[in-house]
C-alpha positions in Angstrom: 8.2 171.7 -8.5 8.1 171.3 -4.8 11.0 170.6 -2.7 10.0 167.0 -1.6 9.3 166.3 -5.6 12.8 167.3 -6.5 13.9 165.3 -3.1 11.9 161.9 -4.8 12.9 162.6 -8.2 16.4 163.2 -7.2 17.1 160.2 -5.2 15.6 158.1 -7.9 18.5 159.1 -10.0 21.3 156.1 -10.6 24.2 156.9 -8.5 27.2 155.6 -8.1 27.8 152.8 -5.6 29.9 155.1 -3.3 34.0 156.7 13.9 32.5 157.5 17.3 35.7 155.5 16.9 37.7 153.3 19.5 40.1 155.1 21.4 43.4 153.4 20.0 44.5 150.4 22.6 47.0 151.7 25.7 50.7 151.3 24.5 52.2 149.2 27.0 54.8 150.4 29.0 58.5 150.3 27.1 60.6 147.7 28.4 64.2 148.8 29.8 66.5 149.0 26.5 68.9 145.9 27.1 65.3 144.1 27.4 64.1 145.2 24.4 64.4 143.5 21.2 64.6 145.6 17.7 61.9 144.8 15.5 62.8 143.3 12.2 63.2 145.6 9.0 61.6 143.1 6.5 58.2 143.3 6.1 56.3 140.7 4.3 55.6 141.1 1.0 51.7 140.2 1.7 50.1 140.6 4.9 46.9 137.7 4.9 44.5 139.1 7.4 45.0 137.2 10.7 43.3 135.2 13.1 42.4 137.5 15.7 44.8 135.4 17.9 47.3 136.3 15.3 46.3 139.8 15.3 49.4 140.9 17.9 51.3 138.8 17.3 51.9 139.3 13.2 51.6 142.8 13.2 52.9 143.7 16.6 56.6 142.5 15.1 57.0 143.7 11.8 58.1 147.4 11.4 55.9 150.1 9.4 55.8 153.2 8.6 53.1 155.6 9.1 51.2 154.0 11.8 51.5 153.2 15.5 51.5 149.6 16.1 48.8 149.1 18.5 46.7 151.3 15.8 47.6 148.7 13.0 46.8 146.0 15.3 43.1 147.9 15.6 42.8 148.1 12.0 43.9 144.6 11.3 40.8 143.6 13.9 38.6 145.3 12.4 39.2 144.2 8.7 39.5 140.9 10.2 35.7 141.4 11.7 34.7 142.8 8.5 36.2 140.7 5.4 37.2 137.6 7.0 34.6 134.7 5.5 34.6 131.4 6.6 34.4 128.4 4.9 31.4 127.1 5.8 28.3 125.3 3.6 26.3 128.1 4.8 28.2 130.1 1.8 25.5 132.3 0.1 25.6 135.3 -2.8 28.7 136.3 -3.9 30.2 133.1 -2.1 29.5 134.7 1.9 28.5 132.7 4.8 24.8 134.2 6.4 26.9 134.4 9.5 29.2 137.0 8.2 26.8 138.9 5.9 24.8 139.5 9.2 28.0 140.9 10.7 29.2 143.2 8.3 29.6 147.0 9.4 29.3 149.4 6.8 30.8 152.5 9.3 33.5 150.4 10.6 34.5 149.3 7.2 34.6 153.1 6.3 37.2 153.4 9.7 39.2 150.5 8.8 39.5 151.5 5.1 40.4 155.3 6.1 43.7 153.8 8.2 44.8 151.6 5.2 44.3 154.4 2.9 46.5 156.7 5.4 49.4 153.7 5.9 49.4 153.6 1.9 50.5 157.3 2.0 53.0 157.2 4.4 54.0 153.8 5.1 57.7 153.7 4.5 57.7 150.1 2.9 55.0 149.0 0.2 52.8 146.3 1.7 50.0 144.0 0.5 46.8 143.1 1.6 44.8 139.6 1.0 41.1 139.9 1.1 38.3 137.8 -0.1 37.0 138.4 -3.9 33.5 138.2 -2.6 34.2 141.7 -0.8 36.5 143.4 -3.1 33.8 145.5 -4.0 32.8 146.8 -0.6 36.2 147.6 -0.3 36.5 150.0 -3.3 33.1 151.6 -2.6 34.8 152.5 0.7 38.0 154.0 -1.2 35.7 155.9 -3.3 33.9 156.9 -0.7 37.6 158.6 1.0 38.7 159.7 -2.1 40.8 157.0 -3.7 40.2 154.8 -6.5 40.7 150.9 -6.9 42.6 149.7 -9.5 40.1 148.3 -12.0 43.1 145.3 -13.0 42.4 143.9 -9.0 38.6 144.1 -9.7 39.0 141.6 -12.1 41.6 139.5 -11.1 40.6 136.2 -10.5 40.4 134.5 -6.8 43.1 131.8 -5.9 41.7 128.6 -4.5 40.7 130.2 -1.2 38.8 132.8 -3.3 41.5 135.3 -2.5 43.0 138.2 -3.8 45.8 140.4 -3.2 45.4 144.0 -3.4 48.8 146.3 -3.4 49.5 149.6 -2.0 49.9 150.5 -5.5 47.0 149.1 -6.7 45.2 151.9 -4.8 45.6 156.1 -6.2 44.7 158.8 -4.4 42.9 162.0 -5.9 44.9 165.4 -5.3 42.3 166.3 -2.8 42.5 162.9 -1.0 45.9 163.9 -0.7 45.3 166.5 0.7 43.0 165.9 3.3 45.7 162.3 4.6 48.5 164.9 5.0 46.1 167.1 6.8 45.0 164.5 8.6 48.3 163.3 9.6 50.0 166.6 10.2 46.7 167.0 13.0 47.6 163.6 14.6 51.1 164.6 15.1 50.1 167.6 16.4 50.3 168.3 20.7 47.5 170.1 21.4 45.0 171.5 24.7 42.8 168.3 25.6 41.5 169.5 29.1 38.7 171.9 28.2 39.6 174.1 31.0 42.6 175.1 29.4 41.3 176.2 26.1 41.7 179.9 25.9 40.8 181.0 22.6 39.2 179.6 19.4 42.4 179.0 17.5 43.1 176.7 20.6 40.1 174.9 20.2 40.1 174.6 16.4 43.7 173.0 16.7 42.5 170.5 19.5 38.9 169.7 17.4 41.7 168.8 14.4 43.2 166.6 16.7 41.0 164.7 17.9 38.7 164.6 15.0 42.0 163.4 13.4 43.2 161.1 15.8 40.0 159.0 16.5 39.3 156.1 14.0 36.4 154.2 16.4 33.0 155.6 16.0 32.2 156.0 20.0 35.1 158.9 20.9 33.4 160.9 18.1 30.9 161.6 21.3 33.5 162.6 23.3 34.8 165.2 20.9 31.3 166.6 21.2 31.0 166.6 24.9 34.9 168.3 24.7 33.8 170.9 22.4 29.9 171.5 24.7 32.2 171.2 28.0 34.5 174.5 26.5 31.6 176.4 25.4 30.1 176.1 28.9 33.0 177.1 30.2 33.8 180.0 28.2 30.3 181.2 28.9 30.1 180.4 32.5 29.2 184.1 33.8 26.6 183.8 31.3 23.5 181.2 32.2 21.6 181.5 29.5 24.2 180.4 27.1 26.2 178.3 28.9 22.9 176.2 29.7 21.6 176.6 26.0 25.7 174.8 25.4 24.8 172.4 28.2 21.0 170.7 26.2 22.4 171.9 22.6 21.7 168.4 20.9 24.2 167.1 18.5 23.7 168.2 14.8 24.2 171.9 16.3 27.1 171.1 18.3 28.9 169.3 15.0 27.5 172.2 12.8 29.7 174.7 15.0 32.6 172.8 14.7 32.0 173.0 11.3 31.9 176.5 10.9 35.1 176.6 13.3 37.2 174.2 11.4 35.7 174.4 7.9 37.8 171.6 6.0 35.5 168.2 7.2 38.6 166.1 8.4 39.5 163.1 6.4 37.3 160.4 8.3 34.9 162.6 9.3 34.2 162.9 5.7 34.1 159.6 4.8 31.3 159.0 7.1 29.7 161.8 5.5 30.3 160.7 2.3 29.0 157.3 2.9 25.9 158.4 4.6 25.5 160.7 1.8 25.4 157.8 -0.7 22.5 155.7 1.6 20.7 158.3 1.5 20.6 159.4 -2.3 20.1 155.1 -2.9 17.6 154.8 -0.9 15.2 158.4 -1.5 15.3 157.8 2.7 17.3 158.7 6.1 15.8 155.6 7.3 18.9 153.7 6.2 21.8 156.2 6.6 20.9 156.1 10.1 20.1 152.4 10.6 24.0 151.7 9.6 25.5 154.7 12.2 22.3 153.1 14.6 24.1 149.9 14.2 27.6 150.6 14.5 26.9 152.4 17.9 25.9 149.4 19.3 28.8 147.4 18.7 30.4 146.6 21.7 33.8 146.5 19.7 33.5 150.0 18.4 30.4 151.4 19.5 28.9 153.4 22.7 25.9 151.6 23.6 25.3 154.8 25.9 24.1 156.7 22.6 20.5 157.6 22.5 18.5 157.7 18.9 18.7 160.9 18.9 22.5 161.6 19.4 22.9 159.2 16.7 20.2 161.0 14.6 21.6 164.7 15.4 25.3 163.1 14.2 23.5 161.7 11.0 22.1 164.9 10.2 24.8 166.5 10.6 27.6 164.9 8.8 25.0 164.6 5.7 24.9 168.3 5.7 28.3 168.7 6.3 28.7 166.7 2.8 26.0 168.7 1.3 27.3 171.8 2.1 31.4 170.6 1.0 29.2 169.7 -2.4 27.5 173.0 -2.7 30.4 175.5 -1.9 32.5 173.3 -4.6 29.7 173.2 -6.8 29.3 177.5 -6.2 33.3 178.0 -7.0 32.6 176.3 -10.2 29.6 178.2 -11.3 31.0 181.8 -10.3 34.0 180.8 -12.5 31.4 179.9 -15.8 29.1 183.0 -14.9 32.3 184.8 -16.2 30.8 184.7 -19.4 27.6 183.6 -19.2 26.8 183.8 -23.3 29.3 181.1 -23.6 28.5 178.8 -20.9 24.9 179.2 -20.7 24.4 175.5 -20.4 26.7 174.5 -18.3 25.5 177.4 -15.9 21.9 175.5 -16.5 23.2 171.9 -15.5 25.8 173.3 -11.8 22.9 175.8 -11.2 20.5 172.3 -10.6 23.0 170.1 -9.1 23.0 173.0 -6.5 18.7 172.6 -6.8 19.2 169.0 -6.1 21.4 169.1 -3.4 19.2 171.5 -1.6 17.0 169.1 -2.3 18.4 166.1 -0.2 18.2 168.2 3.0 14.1 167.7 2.6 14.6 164.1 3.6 16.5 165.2 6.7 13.4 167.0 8.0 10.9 165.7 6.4 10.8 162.4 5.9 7.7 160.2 4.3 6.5 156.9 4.9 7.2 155.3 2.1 10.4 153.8 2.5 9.2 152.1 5.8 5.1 151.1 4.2 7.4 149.4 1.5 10.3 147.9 3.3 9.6 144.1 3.4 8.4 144.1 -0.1 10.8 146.4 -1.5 13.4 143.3 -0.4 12.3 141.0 -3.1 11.4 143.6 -5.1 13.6 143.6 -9.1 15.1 147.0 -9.1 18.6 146.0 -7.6 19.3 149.8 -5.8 15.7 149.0 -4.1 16.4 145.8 -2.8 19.3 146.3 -1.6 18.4 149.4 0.3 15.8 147.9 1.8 17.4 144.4 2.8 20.3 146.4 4.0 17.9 148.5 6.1 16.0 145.5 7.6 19.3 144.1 8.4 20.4 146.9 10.5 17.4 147.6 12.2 16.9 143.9 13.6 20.4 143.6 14.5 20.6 147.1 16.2 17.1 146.5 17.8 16.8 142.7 18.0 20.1 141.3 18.6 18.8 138.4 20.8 16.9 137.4 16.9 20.2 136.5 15.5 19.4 134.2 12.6 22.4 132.3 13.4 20.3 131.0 16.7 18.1 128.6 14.8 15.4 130.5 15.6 12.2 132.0 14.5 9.4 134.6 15.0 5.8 135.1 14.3 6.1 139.0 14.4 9.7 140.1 13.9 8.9 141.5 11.0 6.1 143.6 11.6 8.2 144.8 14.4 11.3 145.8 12.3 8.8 147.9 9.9 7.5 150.1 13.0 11.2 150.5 13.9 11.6 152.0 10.9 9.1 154.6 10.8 10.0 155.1 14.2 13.3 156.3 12.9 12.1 158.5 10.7 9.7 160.2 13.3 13.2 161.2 14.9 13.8 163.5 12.3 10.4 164.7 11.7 8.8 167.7 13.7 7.6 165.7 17.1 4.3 167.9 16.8 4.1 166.4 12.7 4.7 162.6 13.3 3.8 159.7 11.2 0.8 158.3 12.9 1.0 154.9 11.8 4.2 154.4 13.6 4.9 154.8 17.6 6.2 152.6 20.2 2.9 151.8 21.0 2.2 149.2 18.5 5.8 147.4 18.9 5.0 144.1 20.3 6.9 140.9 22.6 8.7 138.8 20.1 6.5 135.1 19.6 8.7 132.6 18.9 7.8 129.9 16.2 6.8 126.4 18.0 8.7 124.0 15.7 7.3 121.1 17.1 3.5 122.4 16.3 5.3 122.6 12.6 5.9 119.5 12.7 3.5 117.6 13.2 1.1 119.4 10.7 1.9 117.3 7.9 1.0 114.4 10.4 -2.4 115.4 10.4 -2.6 116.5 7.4 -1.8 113.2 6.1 -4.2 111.7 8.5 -6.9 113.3 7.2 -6.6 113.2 3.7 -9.1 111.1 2.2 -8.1 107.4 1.0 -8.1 106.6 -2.7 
């Protein structure tokens, strides 16, 4: 069977639902200690998310544990961005408004899911969390995705008269390896390293500073200027040699983060969310089309984002933290079958079943490089289409694209177009050009037939039932 068969047949197969980050806000400087107050000890048994006018001042005085408090005011904004719904009539499936279905960031949820999971580890007093039902169950696809499970008791509880619910620090476990990677992660934070590439003398330096800052950044925008950090010390190290140091200075990014990867090894804790949740699009979907139209998205926020990142930065990161994944899977997945191939009489089948999970993971890495058409030729009827995985793929996709691409199209304007949607479909085989071979494209899809938005006259709409009515015939 060939390679993009298995690819197909593989993403077809039911799976479960499973930064670059902000640079954390500038402490303000500490007030003289006879000015300054002590915060109070109690924390509140539930913390509501906030107004973002509330944002500082709720979180700013309480004391925690575990995080700085201008990170917890970040994290607090950004779950407030993502899970806050409002109350209006415009309420739709699941009980959420267009308005904030249109808004919601898959990546930054990842982020802002990845601190909470952290302050749940270390946070020195227990705390609480309220969050709409509607969105519980983004929320504990994004735990899963990081490593931790959801209680299955808060799945099921039943919304208050706000359609809340209130999800504990205990209501959240962590697996061993999860548990791992957090006090990694933390332990890397805490760490003073070398951040002025001139001063890196040796790799050990340079792993501990990648650690850092791969660590320390939650926002999806500095994960660029890790990259540039790590290209700026490889052109220096190399600066008596031309060749390299100019091959460092165009190296685009999937081989930049596949370096670090083979530098640092273990895929930091955040990083691997990411990874993880890119992972899943893609296995959903049978397409990199929609892995890359959520990181696409989420670097154009001008919240969290770098609207400085060309498509194919963002599709060299994609790439690369897929394979990253892939490659975490398949050297697990290798430990495993070594151990069974210890007696291979006995385990003959198992051997079988790890030896084409290893096939299939291979496998994905065919949609990296060469992707088909048929997740863009499909897209707008794959949206109403009755296979839930497919639909959802494909409105999510669509979603992301015109956002990303065609902001001003908002369909909270009022607003509508003749063409968007023929536009959005070229985007998206666009896209997957960007991972093609350039000399291989798909023909039916170039800039080239992208056309000037034409917006709907609603007045010609209505007065055709005018006319119509004028010339029906009398009875």
């Amino acid at each position: 069977m060939s390679k993009k068969k298995n690819a197909a047949k593989a993403a077809q197969k039911p799976v479960p639902a499973a930064p670059a980050v902000e640079k954390p806000a500038e402490k303000k400087p500490t007030p003289k200690k006879e000015e300054q107050k002590k915060p109070e000890s109690k924390v509140p048994a539930t913390t509501a998310i906030p107004s973002e006018q509330e944002v500082a001042k709720n979180i700013l005085q309480a004391e925690y544990g575990g995080m700085d408090p201008n990170r917890r005011a970040e994290v607090t904004k950004m779950l407030f961005d993502y899970y806050h719904v409002d109350n209006g009539a415009a309420a739709r499936k699941m009980g959420i408004s267009d308005a904030v279905i249109e808004k919601m960031d898959r990546v930054t949820m990842i982020s802002a899911t990845a601190e909470m999971a952290i302050e749940m580890q270390y946070s020195k007093t227990p705390f609480a969390l309220t969050v709409k039902k509607a969105v519980l169950g983004d929320m504990a696809d994004a735990f899963k995705e990081l490593g931790f499970t959801m209680s299955g008791k808060v799945l099921e509880l039943p919304a208050d008269k706000d359609g809340n619910v209130v999800v504990h620090s205990e209501d959240v476990k962590a697996s061993k390896e999860a548990k791992e990677a957090v006090k990694k992660t933390v332990e890397a934070r805490n760490k003073k390293v070398i951040t002025d590439p001139t001063k890196i003398e040796n790799d050990d330096q340079l792993k501990e500073s990648l650690q850092h800052m791969l660590a320390a950044n939650t926002f999806f925008k500095d994960f660029k200027k890790t990259l540039n950090f790590y290209r700026s010390v490889r052109q220096i190290q190399n600066k008596n040699d031309k060749t390299k140091a100019e091959a460092y200075k165009n190296m685009p990014f999937d081989k930049l983060i596949k370096e670090i990867e083979d530098l640092i090894l273990d895929c930091p804790f955040i990083v691997g969310g990411y990874g993880n949740h890119l992972f899943e699009e893609l296995k959903k979907s049978g397409s990199v089309i929609l892995p890359f139209s959520s990181l696409y998205l989420n670097s154009k926020s001008p919240t969290v984002g770098d609207s400085t990142m060309t498509e194919e930065e963002v599709a060299g990161i994609c790439r690369a933290l897929i394979n990253w994944k892939i490659d975490k899977e398949i050297a697990t997945k290798n430990k495993s079958l070594a151990a069974l191939n210890k007696d291979k009489k006995a385990n003959k089948d198992a051997i079988v079943q790890k030896t084409q999970e290893i096939a299939d993971l291979e496998n994905y890495r065919t949609l990296l490089t060469e992707p088909t058409a048929d997740f863009a030729d499909n897209l707008l009827t794959n949206r109403k289409s009755d296979d839930k995985t497919v639909s959802a793929s494909a409105r999510r996709a669509y979603t992301n694209i015109r956002r990303a691409y065609y902001p001003e199209t908002d369909r909270g304007n009022g607003k509508k177009y003749t063409n968007i949607d023929e536009n959005v479909q070229q985007r998206a085989g666009i896209i997957a050009n960007l991972f093609r071979d350039p000399t291989v494209p798909l023909g039916n899809y170039n800039v080239g037939n992208l056309t000037d938005l034409i917006e709907v006259d609603d007045s010609a709409e209505e007065k055709k039932p005018e006319e119509k009515k004028e010339d029906s015939p009398k009875k």
